[in-house]
C-alpha positions as CSV (number, residue, x, y, z in Angstrom):
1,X,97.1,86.7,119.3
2,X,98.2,87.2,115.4
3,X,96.4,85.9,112.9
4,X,96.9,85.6,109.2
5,X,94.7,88.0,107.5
6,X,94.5,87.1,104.3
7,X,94.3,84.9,102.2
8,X,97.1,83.2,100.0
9,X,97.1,80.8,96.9
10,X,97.3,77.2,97.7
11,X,100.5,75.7,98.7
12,X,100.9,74.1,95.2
13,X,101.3,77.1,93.7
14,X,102.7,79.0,96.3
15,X,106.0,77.0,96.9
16,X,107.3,77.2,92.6
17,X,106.3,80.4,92.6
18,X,108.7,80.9,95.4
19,X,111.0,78.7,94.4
20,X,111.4,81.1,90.9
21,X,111.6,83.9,92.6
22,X,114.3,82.2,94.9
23,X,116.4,81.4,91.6
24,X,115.9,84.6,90.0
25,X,117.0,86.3,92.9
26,X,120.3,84.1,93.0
27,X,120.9,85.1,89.0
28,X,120.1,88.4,89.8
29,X,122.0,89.3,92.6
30,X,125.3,88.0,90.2
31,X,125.0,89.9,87.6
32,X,123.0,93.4,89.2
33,X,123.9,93.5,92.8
34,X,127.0,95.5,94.4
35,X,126.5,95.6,97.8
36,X,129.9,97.5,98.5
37,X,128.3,100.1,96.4
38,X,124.8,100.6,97.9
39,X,126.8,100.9,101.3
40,X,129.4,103.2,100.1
41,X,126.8,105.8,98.0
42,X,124.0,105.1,101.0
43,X,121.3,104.2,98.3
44,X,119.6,100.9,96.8
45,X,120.1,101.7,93.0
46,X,116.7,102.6,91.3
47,X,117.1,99.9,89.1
48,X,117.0,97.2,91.6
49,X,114.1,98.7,93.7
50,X,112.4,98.4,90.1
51,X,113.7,95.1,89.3
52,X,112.3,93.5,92.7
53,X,109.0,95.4,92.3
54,X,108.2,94.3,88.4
55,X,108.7,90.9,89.8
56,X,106.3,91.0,92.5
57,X,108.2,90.5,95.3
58,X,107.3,94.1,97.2
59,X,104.0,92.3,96.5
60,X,104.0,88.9,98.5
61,X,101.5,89.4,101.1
62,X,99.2,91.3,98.8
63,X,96.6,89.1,97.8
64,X,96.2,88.5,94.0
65,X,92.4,90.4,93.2
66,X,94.7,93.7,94.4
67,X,97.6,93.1,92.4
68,X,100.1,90.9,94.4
69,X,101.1,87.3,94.6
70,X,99.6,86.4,97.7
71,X,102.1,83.8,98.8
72,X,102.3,81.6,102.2
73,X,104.5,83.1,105.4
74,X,106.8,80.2,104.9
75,X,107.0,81.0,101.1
76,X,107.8,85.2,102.1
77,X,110.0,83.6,105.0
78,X,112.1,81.6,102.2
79,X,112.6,84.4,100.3
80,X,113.6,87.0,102.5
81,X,116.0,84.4,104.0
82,X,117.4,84.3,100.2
83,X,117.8,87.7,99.9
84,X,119.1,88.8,103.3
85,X,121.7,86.0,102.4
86,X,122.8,88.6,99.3
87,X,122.6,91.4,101.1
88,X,121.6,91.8,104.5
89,X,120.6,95.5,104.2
90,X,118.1,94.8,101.4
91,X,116.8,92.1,103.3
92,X,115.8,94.8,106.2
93,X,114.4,96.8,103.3
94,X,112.6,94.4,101.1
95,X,111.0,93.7,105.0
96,X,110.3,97.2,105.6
97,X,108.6,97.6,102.6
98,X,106.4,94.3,102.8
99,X,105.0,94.2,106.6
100,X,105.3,98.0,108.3
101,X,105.0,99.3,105.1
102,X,102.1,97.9,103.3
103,X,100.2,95.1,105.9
104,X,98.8,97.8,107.7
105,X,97.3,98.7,104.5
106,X,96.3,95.2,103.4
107,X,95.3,94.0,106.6
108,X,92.9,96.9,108.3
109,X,92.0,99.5,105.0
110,X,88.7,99.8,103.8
111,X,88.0,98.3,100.5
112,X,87.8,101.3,98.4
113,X,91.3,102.5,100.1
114,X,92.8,99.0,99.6
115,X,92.1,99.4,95.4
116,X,93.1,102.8,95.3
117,X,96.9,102.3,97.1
118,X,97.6,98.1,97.4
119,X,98.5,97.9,93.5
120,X,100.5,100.8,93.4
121,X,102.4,99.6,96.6
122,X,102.2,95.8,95.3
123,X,104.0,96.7,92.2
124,X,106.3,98.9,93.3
125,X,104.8,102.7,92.0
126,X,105.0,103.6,94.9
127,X,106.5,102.8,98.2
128,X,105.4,102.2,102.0
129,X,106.3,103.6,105.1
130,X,105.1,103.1,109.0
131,X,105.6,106.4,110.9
132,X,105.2,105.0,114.9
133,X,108.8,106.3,116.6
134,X,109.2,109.3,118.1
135,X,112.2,110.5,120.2
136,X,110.4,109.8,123.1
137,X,108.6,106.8,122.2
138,X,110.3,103.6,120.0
139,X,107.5,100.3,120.5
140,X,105.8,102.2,123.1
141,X,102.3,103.6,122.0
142,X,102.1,105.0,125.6
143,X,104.3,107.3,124.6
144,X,103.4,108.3,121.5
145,X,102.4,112.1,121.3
146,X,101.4,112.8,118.0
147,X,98.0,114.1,118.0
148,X,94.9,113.8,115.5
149,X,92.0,116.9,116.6
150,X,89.0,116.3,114.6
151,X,87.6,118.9,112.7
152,X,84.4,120.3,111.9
153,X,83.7,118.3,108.6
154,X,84.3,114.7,110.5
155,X,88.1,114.3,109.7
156,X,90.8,115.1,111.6
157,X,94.3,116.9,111.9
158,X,97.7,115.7,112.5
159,X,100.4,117.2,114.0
160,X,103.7,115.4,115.8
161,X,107.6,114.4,114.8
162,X,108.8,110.8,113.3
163,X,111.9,109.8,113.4
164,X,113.6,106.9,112.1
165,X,111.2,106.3,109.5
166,X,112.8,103.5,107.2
167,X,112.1,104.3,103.3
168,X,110.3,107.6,104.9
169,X,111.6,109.8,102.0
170,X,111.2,107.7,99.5
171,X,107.8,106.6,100.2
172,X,104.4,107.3,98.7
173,X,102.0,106.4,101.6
174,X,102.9,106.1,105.3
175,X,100.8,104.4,108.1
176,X,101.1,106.9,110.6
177,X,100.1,105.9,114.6
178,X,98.5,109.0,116.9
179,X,96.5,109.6,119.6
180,X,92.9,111.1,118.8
181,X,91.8,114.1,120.9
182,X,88.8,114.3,122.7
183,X,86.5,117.3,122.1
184,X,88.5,119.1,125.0
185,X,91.9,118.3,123.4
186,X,92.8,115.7,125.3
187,X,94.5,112.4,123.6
188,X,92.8,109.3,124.3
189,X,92.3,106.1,121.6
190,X,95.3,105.8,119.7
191,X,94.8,105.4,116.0
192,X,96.3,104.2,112.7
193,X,95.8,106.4,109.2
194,X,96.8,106.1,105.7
195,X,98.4,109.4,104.7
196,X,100.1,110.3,101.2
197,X,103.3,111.7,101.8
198,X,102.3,114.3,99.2
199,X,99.7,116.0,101.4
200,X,99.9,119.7,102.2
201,X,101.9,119.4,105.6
202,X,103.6,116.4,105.4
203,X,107.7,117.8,105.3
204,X,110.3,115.5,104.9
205,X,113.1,115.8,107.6
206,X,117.0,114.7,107.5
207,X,118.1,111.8,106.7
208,X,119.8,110.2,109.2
209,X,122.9,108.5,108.6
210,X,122.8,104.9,109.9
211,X,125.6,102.8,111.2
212,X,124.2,99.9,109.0
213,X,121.6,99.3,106.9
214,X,123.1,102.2,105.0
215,X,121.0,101.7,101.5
216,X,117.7,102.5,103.1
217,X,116.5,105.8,104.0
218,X,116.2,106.3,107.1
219,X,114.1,110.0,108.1
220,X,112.5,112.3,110.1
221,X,109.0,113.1,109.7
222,X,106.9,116.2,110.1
223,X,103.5,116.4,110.5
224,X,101.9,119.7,110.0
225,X,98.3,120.0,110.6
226,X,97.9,117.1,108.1
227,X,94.4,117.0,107.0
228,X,93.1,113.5,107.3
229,X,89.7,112.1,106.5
230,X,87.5,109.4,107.7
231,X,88.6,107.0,104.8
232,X,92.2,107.1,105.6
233,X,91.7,105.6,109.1
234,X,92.9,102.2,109.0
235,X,90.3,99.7,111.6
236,X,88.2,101.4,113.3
237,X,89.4,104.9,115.8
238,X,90.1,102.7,118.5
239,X,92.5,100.1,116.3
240,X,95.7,101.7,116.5
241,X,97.1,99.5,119.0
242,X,96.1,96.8,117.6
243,X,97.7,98.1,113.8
244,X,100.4,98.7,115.6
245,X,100.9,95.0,117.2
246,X,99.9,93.4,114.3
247,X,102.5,95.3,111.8
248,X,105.3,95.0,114.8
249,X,105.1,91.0,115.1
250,X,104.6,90.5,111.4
251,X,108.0,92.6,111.2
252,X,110.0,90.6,114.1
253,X,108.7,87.0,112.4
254,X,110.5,88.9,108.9
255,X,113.2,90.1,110.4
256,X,114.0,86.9,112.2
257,X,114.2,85.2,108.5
258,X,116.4,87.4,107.5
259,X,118.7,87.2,110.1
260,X,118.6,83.3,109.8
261,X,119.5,84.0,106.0
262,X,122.4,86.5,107.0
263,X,123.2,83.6,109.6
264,X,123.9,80.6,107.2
265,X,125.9,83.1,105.0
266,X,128.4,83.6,107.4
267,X,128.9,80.3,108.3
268,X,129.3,79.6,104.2
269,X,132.1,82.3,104.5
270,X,133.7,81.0,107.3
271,X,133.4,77.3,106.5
272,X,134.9,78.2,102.8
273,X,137.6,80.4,104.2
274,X,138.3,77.3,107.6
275,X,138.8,74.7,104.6
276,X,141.2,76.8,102.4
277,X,143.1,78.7,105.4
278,X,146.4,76.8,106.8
279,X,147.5,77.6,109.9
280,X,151.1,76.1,112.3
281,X,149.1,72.7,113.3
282,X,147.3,72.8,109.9
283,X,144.2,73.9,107.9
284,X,142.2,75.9,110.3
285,X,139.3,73.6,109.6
286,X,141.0,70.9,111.8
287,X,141.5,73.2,114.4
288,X,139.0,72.3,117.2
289,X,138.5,75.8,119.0
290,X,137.2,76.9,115.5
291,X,134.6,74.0,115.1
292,X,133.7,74.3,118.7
293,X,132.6,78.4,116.7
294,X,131.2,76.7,114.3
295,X,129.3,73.7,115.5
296,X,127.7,76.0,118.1
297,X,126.6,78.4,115.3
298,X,124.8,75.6,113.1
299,X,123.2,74.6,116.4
300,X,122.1,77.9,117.2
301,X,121.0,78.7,113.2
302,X,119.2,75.2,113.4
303,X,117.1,76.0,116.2
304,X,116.4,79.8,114.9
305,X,114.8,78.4,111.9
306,X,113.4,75.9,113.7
307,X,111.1,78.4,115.4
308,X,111.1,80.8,112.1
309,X,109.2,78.1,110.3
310,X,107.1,76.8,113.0
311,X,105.9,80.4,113.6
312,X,105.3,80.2,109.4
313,X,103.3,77.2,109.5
314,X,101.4,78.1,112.2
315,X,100.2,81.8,110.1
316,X,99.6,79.6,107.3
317,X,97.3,77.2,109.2
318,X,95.3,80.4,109.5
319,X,96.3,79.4,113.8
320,X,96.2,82.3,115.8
321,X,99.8,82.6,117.2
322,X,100.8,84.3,120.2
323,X,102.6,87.4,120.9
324,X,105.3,85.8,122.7
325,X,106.6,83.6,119.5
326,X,106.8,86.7,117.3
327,X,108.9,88.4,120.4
328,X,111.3,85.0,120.8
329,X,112.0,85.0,117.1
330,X,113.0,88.0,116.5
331,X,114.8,88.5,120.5
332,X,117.0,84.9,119.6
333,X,117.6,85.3,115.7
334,X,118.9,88.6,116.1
335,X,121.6,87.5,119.3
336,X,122.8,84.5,117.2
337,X,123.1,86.6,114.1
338,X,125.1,89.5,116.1
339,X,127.6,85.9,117.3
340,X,127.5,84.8,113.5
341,X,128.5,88.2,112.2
342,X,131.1,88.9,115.0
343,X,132.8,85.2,114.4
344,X,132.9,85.8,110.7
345,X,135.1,88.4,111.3
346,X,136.8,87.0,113.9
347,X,137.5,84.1,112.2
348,X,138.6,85.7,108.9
349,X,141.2,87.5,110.7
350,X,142.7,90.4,108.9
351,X,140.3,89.7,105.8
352,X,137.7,90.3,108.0
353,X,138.1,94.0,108.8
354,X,138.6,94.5,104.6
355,X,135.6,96.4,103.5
356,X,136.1,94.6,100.0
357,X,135.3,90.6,102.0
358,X,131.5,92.2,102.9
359,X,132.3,91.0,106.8
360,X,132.4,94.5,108.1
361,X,129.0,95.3,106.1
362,X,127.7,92.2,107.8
363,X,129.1,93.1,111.2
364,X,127.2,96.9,110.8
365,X,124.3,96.0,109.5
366,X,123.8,92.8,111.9
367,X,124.5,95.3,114.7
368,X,121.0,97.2,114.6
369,X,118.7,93.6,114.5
370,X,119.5,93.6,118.6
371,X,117.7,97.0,118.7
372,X,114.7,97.8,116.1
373,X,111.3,96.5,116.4
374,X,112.4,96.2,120.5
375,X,115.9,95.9,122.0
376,X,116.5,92.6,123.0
377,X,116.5,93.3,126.6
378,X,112.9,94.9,126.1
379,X,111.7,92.0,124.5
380,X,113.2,89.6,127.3
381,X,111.7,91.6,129.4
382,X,108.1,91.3,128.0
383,X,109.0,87.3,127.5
384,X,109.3,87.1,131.2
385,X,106.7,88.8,132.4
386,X,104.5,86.7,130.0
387,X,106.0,83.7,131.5
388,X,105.6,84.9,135.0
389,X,101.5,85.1,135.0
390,X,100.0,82.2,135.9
391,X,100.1,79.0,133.7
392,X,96.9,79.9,131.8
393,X,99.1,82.2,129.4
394,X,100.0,82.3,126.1
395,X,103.8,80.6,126.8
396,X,102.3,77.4,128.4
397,X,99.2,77.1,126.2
398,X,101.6,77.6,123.4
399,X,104.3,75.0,124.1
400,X,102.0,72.2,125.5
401,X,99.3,72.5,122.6
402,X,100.8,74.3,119.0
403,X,103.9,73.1,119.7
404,X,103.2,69.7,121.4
405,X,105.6,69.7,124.2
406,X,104.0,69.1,127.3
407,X,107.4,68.0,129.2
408,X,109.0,70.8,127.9
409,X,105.4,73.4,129.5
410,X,105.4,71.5,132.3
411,X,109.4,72.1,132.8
412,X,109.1,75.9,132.3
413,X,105.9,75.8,134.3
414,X,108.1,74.6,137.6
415,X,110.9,76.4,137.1
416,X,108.9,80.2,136.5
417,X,106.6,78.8,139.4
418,X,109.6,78.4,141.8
419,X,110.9,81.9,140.3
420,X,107.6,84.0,140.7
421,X,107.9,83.8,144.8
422,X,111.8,83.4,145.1
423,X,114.0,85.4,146.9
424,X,116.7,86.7,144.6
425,X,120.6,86.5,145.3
426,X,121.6,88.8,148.1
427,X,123.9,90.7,145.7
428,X,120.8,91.3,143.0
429,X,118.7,95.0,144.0
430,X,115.7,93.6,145.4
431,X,113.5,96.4,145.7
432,X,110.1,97.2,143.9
433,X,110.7,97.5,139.8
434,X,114.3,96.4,140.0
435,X,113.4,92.8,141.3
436,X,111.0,92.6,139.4
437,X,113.5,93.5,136.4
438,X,115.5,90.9,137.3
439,X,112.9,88.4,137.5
440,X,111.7,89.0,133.9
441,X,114.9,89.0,132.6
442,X,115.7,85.3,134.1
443,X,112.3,84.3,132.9
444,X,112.7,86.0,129.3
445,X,116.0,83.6,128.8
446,X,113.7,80.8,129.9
447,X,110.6,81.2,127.6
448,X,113.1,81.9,124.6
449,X,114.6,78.5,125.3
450,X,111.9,76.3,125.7
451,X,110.4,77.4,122.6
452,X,113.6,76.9,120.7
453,X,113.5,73.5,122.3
454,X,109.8,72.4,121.4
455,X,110.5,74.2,117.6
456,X,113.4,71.7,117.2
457,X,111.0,68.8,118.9
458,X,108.4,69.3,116.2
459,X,110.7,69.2,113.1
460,X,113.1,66.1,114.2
461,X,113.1,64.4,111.1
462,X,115.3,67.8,109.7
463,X,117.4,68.1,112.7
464,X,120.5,66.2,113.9
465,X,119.8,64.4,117.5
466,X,122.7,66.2,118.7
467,X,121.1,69.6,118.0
468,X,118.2,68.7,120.0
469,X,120.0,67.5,122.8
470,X,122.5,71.0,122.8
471,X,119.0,72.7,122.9
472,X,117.9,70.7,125.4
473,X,121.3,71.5,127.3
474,X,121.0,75.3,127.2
475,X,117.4,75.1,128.3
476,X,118.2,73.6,131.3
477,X,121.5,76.1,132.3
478,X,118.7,79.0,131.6
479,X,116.4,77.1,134.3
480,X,119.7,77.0,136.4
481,X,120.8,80.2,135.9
482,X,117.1,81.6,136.9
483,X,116.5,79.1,140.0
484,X,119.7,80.3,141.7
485,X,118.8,83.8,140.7
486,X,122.3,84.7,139.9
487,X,122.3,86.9,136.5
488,X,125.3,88.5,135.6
489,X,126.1,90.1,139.0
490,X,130.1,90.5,139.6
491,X,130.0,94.1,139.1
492,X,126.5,95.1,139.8
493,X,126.5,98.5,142.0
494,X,123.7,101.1,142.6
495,X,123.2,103.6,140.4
496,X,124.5,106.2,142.5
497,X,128.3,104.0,142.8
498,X,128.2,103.5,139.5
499,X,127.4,107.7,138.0
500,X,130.3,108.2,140.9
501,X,132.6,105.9,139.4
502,X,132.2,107.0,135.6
503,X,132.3,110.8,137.3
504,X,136.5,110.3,138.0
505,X,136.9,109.4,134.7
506,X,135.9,113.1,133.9
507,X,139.5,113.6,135.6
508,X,141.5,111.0,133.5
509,X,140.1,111.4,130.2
510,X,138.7,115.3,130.1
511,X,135.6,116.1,128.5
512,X,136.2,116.5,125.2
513,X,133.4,117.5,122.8
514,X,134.8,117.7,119.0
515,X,133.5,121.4,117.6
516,X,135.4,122.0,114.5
517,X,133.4,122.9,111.5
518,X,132.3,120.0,109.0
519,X,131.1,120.6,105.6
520,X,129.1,123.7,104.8
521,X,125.7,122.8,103.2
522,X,123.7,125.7,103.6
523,X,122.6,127.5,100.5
524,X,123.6,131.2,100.1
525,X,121.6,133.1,100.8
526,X,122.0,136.0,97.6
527,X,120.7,133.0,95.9
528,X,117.4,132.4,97.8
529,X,114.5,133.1,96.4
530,X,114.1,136.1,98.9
531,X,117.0,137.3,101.7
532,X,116.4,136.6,105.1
């Protein structure tokens, strides 16, 4: 379960001070913002980082007494919805900054730690970072292997490689997840610490140049026998996990705002461009293939911020929310923004694949939502296997009680029931893991649904009866699709048929790995401070 933890202004103030900082942002982004150009040069301008920081919004979870705003979730959610609906990349960094960067910070710090760094990161001096992926470990902490060994004067050492670290180069502090050693050297609790990335040891890696998402940095980190002490440690030395969860959800319920702001912003491109666009039978508006696009695209951006803002409300209720909401917003915001981006371009036709409309900017940095913070098929997977534990778990508690939709538990109840002791189609691999793959993968679609469904039951006075009822419609072909136990399975081989089959194409297509010299960065060496 998530909680809150901490505590905002009251609502009355909350909402207009949102609401200026939603209207600034709109001036703002008219007069200051190129997006083309932060893509092209691969940097937010300085200015801008400034601009945002001086007014307060890298500060919107930081309570007021440490130098923040302290707004409401649904407040932070409105304004990242705003400004991923500028620019979708700063959206992703504005978030980056907010929960991985500083909550861990806010949240678990001690109090003499939280006045030192929180109004230097709530004001902008100085930036955030959450150092948790490895090459061998993304939202796994199992396979985290960084280590912290303690030393002899109660602190402790660090030493591992980060990778993928957004604003990692440009930040001041990270929060950076590792497995203490025992006495004997041998990892055990994994733990979360505050570390300034100016400490002796701490080396800044390469950049790594991102398909999307191209203004923030993106890095590798080095850890180098990084002298820690006991204040840094953020909780207690068995907290890490539970850093780690907390900063991940808070991240996926941020990320799933921006992707609804991303969402309505292609639909306001492609809705401008239907109405203004004739085509042989007439404007494309009138053309009923594109509003079948387009009516299923409201639908799905409907229900995404349906659940966005029920998730919101719920935080700012100070209700303890469970993991499995966090996991469906972010696992059905991010599919319907990858279908809003791809139809905008689609849709635009040629003017879509100009760089100078923003739709292939969309398209790349939409691309990556499906993947960070938990591929979607990871976090089906974890959905499903939430969903197929008995009925005391989070997903039934959830939809019968916070969300008031009893028919709609009971529904997903029978259904996962039927599914937890069902025989899968005689096509599907049914041995061991691999069933029980498929199983949660069925089940994940299921859960996702059903809280989609009860989010757009709890707000009906906002939605249109006909979204409801298409919600209602999809939740049921998910139940179908899971009681026949047929998931996509035309093509589905073993693995050994299918490395065979890919082998022959060595045959047709060669194996062809590119080797000709790029650019030559290295610095010569008769200018080094000392030859090699």
């Amino acid at each position: 379960m998530i909680k809150r933890r901490y505590t905002p202004i009251p609502k009355e103030l909350s909402a207009p001070c949102a609401d200026d900082l939603i209207a600034w942002l709109r001036s703002y982004a008219e007069r200051r913002v190129n997006s083309r150009l932060i893509d092209e040069r691969r940097c937010i301008p300085p200015y801008v980082v400034l601009d945002f920081a001086n007014h307060g919004l890298l500060g919107v979870q930081v309570e007021r007494k440490y130098g923040g705003l302290g707004l409401s979730n649904r407040d932070i959610a409105r304004i990242l919805e705003q400004v991923a609906a500028i620019d979708l990349g700063l959206g992703a960094w504005l978030t980056t900054s907010i929960f991985p960067g500083i909550r861990p910070i806010a949240t678990f710090a001690s109090e003499p730690l939280k006045n030192d760094i929180l109004p230097q990161l709530a004001r902008g001096r100085i930036l955030g970072a959450y150092a948790q992926t490895e090459v061998g470990a993304g939202s796994d902490f199992t396979k985290i292997s960084a280590k912290a060994v303690p030393t002899a004067g109660g602190g402790w050492k660090i030493s591992g490689d980060k990778v993928w670290i957004g604003n990692g180069s440009w930040s001041g502090v990270m929060t950076v997840m590792a497995k203490v050693c025992t006495s004997e050297g041998d990892p055990a609790d994994m733990a979360a610490f505050a570390v300034r990335t100016e400490q002796p040891g701490v080396v800044m890696g390469e950049e790594l140049l991102s398909m999307g998402m191209r203004g923030m940095v993106q890095s590798k980190i080095h850890l180098r026998d990084v002298h820690v002490e006991r204040s840094q440690l953020l909780g207690n030395l068995d907290d890490g996990v539970l850093v780690g969860v907390d900063s991940m959800m808070l991240t996926r319920f941020a990320l799933g705002a921006c992707a609804v702001g991303s969402m309505k912003r292609c639909l306001q491109l492609m809705n401008r461009f239907a109405a203004r666009r004739s085509i042989g039978a007439g404007r494309l508006s009138d053309n009923p293939i594109y509003c079948t696009y387009l009516g299923e695209l409201v639908a799905k951006t409907a229900a995404a911020d349906a659940l966005l803002y029920t998730v919101a409300d719920l935080l700012d209720s100070d209700s303890a929310v469970p993991l499995e909401a966090f996991v469906a917003c972010k696992m059905v915001s991010s599919e319907f923004l990858w279908e809003a981006a791809d139809r905008l371009v689609q849709v635009l036709g040629s003017r879509g694949y100009d760089e100078a409309n923003l739709a292939p900017q969309i398209l790349r940095d939409a691309r990556v939502f499906r993947i960070f913070e938990g591929t979607t098929e990871v976090l089906a997977d974890f959905l499903g296997s939430r969903g197929l534990v008995e009925e005391s778990s989070g997903v039934y508690g959830f939809l019968r009680n916070e969300l008031a939709s009893p028919e709609v538990a009971d529904k997903v109840a029978s259904c996962l029931s039927e599914l937890r002791v069902a025989t899968l189609s005689p096509r599907a691999p049914t041995t061991g893991s691999v069933s029980h793959s498929w199983r949660c993968a069925l089940a994940g679609d299921v859960v996702a649904w059903a809280f989609l469904v009860a989010s757009l039951n709890r707000r009906p006075s906002g939605t249109q009866p006909h979204i409801i009822e298409w919600a209602r419609v999809a939740l049921d072909a998910a139940i179908g699709r899971a009681l026949t136990r047929r998931p996509d399975e035309s093509a589905l081989s073993s693995p050994s048929e299918l490395s065979a089959a890919i082998s022959r194409y060595d045959g047709e297509i060669g194996v062809v790995e590119q080797s000709l010299a790029g650019e030559c960065r290295e610095f010569d060496p008769l200018l080094r401070r000392a030859m090699a």
